[in-house]
C-alpha positions in Angstrom: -2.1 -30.4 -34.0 0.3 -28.9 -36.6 1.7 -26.2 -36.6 1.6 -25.2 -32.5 4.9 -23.8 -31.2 5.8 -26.2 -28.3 7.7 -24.0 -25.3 10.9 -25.4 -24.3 11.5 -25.4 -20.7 14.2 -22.6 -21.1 11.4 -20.9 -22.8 9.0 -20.9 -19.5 11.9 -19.7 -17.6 12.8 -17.1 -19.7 9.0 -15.6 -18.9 9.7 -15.6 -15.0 12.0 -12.5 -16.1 8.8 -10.2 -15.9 8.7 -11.1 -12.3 12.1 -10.4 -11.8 11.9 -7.3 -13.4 8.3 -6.6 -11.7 10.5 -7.8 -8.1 13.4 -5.2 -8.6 10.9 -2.1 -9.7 8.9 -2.5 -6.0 12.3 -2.8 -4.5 13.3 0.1 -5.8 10.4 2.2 -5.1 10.4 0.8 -1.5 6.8 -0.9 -2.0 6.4 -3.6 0.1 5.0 -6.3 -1.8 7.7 -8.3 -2.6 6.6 -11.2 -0.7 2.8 -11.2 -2.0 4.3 -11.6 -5.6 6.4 -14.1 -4.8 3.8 -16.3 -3.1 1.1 -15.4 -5.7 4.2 -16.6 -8.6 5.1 -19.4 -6.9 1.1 -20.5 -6.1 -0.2 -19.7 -9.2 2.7 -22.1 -11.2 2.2 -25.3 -8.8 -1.5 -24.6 -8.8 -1.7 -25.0 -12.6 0.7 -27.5 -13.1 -1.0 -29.9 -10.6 -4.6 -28.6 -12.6 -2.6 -29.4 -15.9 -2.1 -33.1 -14.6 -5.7 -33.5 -13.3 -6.7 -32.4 -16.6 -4.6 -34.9 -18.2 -6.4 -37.6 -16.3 -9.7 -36.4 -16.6 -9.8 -36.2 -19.7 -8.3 -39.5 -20.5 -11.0 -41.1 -18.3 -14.4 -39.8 -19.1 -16.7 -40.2 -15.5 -19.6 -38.2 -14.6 -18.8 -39.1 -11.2 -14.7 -37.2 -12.0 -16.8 -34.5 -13.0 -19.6 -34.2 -10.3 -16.2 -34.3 -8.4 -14.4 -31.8 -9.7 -17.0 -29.1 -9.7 -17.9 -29.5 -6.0 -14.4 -28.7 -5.3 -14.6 -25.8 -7.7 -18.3 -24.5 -6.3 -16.2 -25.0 -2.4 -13.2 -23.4 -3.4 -15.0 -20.3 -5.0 -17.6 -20.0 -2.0 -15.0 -20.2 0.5 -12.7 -17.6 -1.5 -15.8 -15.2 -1.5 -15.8 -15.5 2.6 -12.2 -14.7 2.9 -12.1 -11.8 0.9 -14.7 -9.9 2.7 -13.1 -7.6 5.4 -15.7 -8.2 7.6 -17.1 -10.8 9.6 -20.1 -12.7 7.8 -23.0 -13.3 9.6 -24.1 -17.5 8.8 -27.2 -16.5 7.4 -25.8 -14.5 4.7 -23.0 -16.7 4.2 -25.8 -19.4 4.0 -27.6 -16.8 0.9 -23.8 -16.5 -0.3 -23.3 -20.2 -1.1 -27.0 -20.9 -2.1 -27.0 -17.8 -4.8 -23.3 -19.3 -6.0 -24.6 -22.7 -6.4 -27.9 -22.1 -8.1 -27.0 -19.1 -10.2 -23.2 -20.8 -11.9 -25.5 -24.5 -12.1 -28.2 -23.4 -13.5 -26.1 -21.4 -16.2 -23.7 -23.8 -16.6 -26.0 -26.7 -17.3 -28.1 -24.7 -19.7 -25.1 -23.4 -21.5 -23.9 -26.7 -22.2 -26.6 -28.8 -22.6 -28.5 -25.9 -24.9 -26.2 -23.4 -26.5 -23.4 -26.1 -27.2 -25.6 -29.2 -26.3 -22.7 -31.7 -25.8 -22.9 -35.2 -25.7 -22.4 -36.7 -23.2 -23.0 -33.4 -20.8 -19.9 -35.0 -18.3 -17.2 -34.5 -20.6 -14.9 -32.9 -19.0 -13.0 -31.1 -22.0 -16.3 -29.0 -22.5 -17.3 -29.2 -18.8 -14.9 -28.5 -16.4 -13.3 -25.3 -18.2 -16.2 -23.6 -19.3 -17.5 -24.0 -15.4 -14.4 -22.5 -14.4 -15.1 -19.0 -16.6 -18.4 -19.0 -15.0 -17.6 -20.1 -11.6 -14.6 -17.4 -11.6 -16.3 -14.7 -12.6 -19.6 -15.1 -10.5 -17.5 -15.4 -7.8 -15.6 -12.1 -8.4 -19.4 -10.8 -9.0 -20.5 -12.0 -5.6 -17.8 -11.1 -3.6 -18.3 -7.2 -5.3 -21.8 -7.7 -4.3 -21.6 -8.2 -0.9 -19.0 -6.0 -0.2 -21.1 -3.0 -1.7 -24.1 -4.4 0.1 -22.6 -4.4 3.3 -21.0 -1.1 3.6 -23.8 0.4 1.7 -26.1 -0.4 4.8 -23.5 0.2 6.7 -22.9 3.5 5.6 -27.0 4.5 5.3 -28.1 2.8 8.5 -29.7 5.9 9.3 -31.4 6.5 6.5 -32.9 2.6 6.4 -33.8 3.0 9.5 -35.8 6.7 9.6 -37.1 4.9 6.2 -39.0 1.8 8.6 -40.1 4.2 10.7 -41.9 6.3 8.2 -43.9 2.9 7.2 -41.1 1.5 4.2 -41.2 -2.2 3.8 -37.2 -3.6 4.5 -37.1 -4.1 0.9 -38.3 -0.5 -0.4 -36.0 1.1 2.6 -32.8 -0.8 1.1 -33.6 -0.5 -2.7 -30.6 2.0 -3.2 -28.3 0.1 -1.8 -29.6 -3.3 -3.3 -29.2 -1.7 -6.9 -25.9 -0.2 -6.0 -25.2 -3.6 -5.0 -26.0 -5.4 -8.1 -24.4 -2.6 -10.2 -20.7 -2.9 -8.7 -21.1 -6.4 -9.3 -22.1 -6.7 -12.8 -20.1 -3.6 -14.2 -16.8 -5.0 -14.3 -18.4 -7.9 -16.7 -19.8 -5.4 -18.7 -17.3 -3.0 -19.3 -14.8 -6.3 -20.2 -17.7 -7.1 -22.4 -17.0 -3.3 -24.3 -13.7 -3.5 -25.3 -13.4 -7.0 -26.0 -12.2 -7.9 -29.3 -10.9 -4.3 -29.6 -9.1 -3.4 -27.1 -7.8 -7.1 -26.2 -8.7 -10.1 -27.0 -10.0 -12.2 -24.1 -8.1 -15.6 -23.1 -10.0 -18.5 -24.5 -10.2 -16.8 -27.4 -6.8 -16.6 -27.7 -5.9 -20.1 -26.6 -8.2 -21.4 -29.5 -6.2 -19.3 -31.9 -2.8 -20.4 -31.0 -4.4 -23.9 -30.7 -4.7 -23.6 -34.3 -8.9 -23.1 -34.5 -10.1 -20.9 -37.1 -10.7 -17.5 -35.4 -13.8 -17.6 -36.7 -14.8 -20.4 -34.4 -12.9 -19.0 -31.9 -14.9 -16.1 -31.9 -18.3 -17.8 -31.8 -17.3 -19.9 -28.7 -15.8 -16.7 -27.0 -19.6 -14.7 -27.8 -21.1 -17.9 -26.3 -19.1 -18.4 -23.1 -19.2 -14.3 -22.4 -23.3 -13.9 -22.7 -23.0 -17.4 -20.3 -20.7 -15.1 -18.2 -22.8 -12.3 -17.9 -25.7 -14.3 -17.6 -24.4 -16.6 -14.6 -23.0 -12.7 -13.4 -26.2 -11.3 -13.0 -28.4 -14.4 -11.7 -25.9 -15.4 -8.9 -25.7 -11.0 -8.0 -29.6 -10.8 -8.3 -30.1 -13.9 -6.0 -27.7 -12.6 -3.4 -29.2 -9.4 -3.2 -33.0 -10.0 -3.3 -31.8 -13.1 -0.6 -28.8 -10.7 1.2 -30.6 -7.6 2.4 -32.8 -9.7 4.3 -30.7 -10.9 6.6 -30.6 -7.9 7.9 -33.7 -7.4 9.6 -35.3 -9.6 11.8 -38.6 -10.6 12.5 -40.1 -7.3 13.5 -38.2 -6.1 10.4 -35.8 -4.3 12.4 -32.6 -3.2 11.1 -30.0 -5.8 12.4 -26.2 -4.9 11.6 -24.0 -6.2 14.7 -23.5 -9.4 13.1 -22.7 -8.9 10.2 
């Protein structure tokens, strides 16, 4: 497209000088986290190039089957990314609730968002497909992995107070509704607040890509209202599942309060 300023490889290098600025600043304060950025740098830079040349060939060979490919990997990647951030050990049921809410909640969202809001033909192209369940993917996994933590230590925490709750005659779910809504309300606020100061404060990245892409901000702007009510919705169906699924697993059958393996 005309008009799109083309970056010169001297031009990409010249960026890495934020790092090296970013590197000689922790240095100097004595924070040790010099390797983590350089890792992170150096990840983040092969990880997109590779995605740039799997893009490239994706998108020059249309497949539902490409596709049906691609976003397993992504749904794998994401689950397992959820289970390493968590600090402690997941029980397999609620890993099991984990990668169920994940699944359903970004499919269903994604599939309606597409073949609904956008309704494109066919519903495998990739140029639509794969980034748009990326932004939804990505941020229901960040939502999730908020989720569970919260859950988690929130029972944790209030043990005592879930269990003196059973034993006055409260149902597993009315003795864990604070800490179920606390739950879904660490997970969802981050989406929200971006949601406030977008388009004032900053403007967000696909947004921005259009624009420099040379699409008319208008458009721009109706894709980016599109995706972000997608965003929150996929948010808050993957965080409700997991929560209404989650607490459960911590009771068993005599819905006792269970919290040694998780």
């Amino acid at each position: 497209m005309d008009g799109i300023i083309q970056l010169q490889m001297w031009q990409m290098a010249s960026a890495y000088l934020f790092i090296i600025l970013l590197l000689f600043i922790v240095r100097l304060k004595g924070i040790p986290r010099e390797k983590e950025i350089l890792i992170s740098t150096v990840r983040m830079t092969l990880q997109l190039i590779l995605t740039g040349y799997v893009l490239v060939y994706l998108f020059d060979n249309i497949n539902p089957l490409y596709t049906i490919l691609t976003i397993i990997v992504m749904e794998t990647f994401a689950i397992s990314n959820i289970y390493k951030r968590m600090k402690n050990k997941l029980s397999k049921k609620i890993k099991r609730v984990i990668a169920f809410s994940m699944v359903f909640g970004t499919l269903f969202s994604l599939l309606y968002f597409l073949l609904v809001v956008i309704n494109i033909s066919p519903w495998y192209d990739p140029r639509y497909f794969i980034p748009i369940a990326g932004m939804i993917i990505g941020n229901s996994m960040t939502g999730i992995s908020l989720g569970v933590s919260r859950l988690i230590d929130g029972l944790r925490d209030q043990s005592n107070l879930v269990e003196t709750a059973l034993m006055l005659g409260a149902t597993p779910k009315r003795a864990t509704k604070e800490m179920v809504n606390n739950a879904f309300d660490a997970a969802i606020l981050p989406t929200i607040n971006s949601m406030v100061g977008m388009g004032i404060v900053f403007l967000p990245g696909m947004m921005t890509g259009q624009i420099l892409s040379g699409v008319s901000p208008l458009t721009a702007i109706e894709y980016q209202i599109a995706i972000m009510l997608g965003i929150v919705g996929s948010v808050a169906l993957t965080v409700i599942i997991f929560v209404q699924l989650g607490y459960r697993t911590f009771f068993n059958k005599e819905h006792q309060l269970i919290m040694e393996d998780h």
